[in-house]
C-alpha positions as CSV (number, residue, x, y, z in Angstrom):
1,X,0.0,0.0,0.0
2,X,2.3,2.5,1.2
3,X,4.7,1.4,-2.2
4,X,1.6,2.4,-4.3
5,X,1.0,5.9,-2.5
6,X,4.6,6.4,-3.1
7,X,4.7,5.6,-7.0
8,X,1.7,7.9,-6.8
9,X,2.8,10.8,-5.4
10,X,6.3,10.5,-7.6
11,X,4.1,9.9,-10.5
12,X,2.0,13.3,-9.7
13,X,5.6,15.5,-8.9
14,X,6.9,14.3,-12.5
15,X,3.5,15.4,-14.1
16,X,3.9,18.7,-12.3
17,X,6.7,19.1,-13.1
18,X,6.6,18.7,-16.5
19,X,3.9,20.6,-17.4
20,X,6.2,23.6,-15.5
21,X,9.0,22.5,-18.0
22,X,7.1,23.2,-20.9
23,X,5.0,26.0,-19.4
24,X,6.8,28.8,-21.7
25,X,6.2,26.7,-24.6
26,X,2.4,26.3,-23.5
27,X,1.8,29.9,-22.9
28,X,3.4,30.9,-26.5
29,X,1.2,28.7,-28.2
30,X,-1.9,30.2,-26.2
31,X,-0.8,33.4,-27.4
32,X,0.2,33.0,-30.6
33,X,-3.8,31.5,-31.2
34,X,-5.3,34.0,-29.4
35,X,-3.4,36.2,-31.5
36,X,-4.6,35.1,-34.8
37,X,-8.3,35.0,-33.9
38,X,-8.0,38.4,-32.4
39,X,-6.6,39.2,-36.4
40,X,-9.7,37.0,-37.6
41,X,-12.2,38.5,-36.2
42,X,-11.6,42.1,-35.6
43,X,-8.4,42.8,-37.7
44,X,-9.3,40.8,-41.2
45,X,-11.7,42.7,-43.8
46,X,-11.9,45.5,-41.2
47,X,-14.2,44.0,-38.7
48,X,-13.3,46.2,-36.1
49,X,-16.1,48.6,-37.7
50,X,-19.0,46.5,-37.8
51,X,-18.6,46.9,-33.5
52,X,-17.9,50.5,-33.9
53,X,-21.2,51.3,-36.0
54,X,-23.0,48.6,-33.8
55,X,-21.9,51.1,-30.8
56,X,-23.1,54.0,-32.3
57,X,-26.3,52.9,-33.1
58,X,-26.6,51.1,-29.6
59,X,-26.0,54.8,-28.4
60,X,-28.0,56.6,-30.9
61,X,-31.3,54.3,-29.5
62,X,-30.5,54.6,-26.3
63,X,-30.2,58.7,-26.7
64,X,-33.5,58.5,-28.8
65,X,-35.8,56.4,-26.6
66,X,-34.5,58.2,-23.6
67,X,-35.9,61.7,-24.9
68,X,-38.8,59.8,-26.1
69,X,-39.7,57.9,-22.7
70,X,-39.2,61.3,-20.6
71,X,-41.7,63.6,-22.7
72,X,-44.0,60.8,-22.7
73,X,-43.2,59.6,-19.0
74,X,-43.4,63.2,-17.9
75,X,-46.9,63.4,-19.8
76,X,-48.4,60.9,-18.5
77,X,-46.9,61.1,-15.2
78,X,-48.3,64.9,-14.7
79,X,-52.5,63.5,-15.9
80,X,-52.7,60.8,-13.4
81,X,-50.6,62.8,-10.4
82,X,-53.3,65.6,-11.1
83,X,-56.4,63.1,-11.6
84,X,-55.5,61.2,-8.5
85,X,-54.7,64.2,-5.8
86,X,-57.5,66.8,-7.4
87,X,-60.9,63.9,-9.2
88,X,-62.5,64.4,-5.7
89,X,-62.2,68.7,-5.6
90,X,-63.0,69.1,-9.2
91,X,-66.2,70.4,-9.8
92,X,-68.2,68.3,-12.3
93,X,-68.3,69.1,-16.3
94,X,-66.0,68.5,-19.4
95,X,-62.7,69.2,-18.1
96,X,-63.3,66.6,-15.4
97,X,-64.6,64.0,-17.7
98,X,-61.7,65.4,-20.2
99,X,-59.3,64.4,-17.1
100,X,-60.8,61.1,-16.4
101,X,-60.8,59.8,-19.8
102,X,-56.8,60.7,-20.4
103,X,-56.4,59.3,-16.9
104,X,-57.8,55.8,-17.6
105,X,-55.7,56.3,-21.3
106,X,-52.9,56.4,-19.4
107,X,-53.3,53.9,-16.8
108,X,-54.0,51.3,-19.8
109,X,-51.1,52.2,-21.3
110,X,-48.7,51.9,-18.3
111,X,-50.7,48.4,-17.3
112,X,-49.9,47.4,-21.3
113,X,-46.5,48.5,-21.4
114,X,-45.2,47.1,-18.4
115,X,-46.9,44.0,-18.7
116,X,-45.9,42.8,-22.2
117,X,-42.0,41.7,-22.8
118,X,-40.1,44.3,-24.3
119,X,-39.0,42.2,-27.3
120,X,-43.1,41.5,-28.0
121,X,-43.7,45.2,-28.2
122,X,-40.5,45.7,-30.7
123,X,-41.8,42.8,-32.8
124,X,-45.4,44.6,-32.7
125,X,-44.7,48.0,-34.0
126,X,-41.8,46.7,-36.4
127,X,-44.0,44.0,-38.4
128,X,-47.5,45.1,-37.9
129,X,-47.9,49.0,-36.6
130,X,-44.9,50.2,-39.2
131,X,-44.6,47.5,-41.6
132,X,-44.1,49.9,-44.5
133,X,-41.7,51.5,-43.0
134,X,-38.0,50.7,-44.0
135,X,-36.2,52.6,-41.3
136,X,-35.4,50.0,-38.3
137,X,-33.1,52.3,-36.3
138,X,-35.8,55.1,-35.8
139,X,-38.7,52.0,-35.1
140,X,-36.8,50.5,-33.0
141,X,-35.8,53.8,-31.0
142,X,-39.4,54.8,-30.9
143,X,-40.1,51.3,-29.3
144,X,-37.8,51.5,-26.8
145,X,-39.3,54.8,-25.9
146,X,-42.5,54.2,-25.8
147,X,-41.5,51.5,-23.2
148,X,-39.1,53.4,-21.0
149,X,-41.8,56.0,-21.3
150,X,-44.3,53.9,-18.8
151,X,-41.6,53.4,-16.6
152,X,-40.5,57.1,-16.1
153,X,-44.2,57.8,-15.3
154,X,-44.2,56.0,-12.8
155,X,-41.3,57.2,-11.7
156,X,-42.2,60.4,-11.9
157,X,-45.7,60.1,-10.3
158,X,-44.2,58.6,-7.4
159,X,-41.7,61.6,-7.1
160,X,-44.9,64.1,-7.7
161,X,-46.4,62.0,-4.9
162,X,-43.8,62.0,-2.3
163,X,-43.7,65.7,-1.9
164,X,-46.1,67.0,1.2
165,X,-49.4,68.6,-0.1
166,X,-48.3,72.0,2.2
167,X,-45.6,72.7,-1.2
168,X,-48.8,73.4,-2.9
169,X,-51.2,74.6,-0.7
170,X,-47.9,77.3,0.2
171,X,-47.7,77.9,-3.4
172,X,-51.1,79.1,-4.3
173,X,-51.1,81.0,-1.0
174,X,-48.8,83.4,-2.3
175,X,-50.6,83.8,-5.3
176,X,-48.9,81.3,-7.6
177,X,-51.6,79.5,-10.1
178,X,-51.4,75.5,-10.5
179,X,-49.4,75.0,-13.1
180,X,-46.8,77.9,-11.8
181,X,-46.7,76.0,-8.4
182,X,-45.7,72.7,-10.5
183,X,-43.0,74.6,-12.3
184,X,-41.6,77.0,-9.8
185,X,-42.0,74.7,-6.8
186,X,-42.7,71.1,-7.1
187,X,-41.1,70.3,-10.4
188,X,-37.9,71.1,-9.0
189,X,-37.9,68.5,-5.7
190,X,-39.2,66.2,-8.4
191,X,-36.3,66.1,-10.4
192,X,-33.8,66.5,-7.5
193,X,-35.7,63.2,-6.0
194,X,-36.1,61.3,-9.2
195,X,-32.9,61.8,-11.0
196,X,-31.2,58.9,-9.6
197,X,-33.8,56.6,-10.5
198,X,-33.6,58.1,-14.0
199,X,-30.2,57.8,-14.4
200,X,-30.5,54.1,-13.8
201,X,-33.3,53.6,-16.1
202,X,-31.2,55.2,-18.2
203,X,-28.5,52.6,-18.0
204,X,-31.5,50.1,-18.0
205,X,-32.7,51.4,-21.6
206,X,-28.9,50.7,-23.0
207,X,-29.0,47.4,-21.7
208,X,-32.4,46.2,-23.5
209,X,-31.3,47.9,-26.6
210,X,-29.2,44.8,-27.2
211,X,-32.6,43.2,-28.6
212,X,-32.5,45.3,-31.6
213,X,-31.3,42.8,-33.2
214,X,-34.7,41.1,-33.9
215,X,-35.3,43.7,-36.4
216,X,-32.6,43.4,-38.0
217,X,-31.0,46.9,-36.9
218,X,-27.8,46.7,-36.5
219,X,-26.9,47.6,-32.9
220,X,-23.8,46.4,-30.5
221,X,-24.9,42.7,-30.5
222,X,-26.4,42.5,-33.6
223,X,-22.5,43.3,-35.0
224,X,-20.9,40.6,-32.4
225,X,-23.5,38.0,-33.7
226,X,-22.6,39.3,-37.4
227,X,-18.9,38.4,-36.7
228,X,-19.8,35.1,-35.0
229,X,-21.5,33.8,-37.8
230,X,-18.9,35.0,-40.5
231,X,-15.7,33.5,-38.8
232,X,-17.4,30.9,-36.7
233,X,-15.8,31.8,-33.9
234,X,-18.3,33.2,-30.9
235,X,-15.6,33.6,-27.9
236,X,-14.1,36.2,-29.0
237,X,-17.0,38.9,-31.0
238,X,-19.1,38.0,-28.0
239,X,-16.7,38.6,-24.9
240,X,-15.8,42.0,-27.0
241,X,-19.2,42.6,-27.0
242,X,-19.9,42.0,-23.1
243,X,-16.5,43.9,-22.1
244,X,-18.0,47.2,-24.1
245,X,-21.2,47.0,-22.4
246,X,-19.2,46.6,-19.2
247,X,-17.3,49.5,-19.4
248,X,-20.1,51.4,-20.5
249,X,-22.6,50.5,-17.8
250,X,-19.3,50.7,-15.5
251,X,-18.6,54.3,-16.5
252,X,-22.1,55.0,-16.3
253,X,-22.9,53.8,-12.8
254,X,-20.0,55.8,-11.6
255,X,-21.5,59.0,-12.4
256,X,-25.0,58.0,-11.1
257,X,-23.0,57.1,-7.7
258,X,-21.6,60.6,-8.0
259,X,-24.4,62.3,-9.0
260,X,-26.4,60.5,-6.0
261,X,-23.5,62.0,-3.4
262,X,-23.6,65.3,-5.2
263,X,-27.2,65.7,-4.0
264,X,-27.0,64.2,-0.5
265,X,-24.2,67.1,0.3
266,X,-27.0,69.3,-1.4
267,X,-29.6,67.8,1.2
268,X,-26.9,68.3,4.0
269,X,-26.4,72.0,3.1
């Protein structure tokens, strides 16, 4: 027994040792492959640009459908904030039912929104609402807009929310009308409140543009895949792919954390 063990143990040292011995030899054949398909799929034809443009439209849609989803966040946010504090102190008659109506409009469309999968609503407005249409990029940004859109409502509707009814009450007391009050007064604890929360929707939005794809626009992924399927090689497209959304969600979480201590030394003042 204890011969065995010891054939075992000098077996195991010789292996170690060995594969120490030809370590150098190893680690330049790694290289050298990981070299050429580095060259084959980013060097060769120029590939290298079909992940720059795929970043610049990734970006492009992201910019888009972010401007989108705050006008129609802020929208929709605004109706059912005023519907849900004022419905019971309006007096009855058209601008009521005028409210009501755009209130329930906009409560079916932040149930509908948030409810379906992001890549169903893409699909949607790609095939059937704009099938004529021959511009993926701007359908695709206008769908991811119109989906971050319910999201910032509610975002801002809760921010609306949150801040004491006394803001108002002190506004039209000094002889500020309702929608001065929301400007001058509220609007701005909104934003200080909310912009966190935006910002990460924000890096949220550049994330699920990565399904672009589906429509053949060719964002950040779409390009990756486009390599993948040219060199047949999907380590390498796809892990440069990850890294760059890394770095940018990376880069862009460090300024939300900054931005988020800039305002809590705001609060403290």
């Amino acid at each position: 027994m204890f011969v065995n063990i010891s054939v075992w143990f000098s077996d195991l040292f010789q292996s170690i040792a060995a594969w120490f011995t030809a370590l150098p030899a190893n680690f330049s054949l790694w290289f050298d492959d990981v070299k050429a398909e580095f060259i084959v799929n980013f060097i060769s034809r120029d590939r290298w640009k079909l992940l720059l443009t795929g970043l610049e439209n990734t970006l492009l849609m992201t910019a888009g459908a972010l401007c989108i989803g705050i006008l129609i966040g802020v929208i929709v946010a605004v109706i059912r904030s005023v519907w849900e504090t004022n419905n019971k102190n309006m007096k009855p008659g058209l601008g009521k039912f005028l409210l009501k109506v755009l209130d329930k409009v906009c409560l079916v469309y932040t149930t509908v929104i948030r409810g379906t999968p992001m890549v169903v609503q893409l699909l949607i407005l790609y095939y059937i609402v704009f099938a004529s249409s021959s511009n993926g990029l701007a359908v695709a940004t206008f769908s991811f807009g119109l989906n971050s859109g319910a999201y910032v409502a509610e975002i801002f509707r809760s921010g609306i929310l949150s801040i004491d009814k006394g803001q108002m009450e002190a506004g039209r007391s000094i002889g500020l009308n309702y929608v001065q009050t929301m400007w001058y007064i509220i609007a701005p604890q909104v934003l200080k409140n909310v912009l966190p929360t935006l910002a990460n929707e924000f890096i949220t939005l550049l994330k699920e543009t990565s399904i672009a794809g589906y429509v053949a626009v060719q964002d950040l992924t779409f390009a990756g895949n486009r390599i993948r399927g040219v060199t047949y090689s999907a380590f390498m497209p796809l892990i440069a792919v990850a890294l760059i959304y890394l770095l940018m969600v990376t880069i862009l979480t460090w300024l939300v954390g900054k931005l988020e201590r800039r305002l809590r030394q705001g609060d403290i003042r």
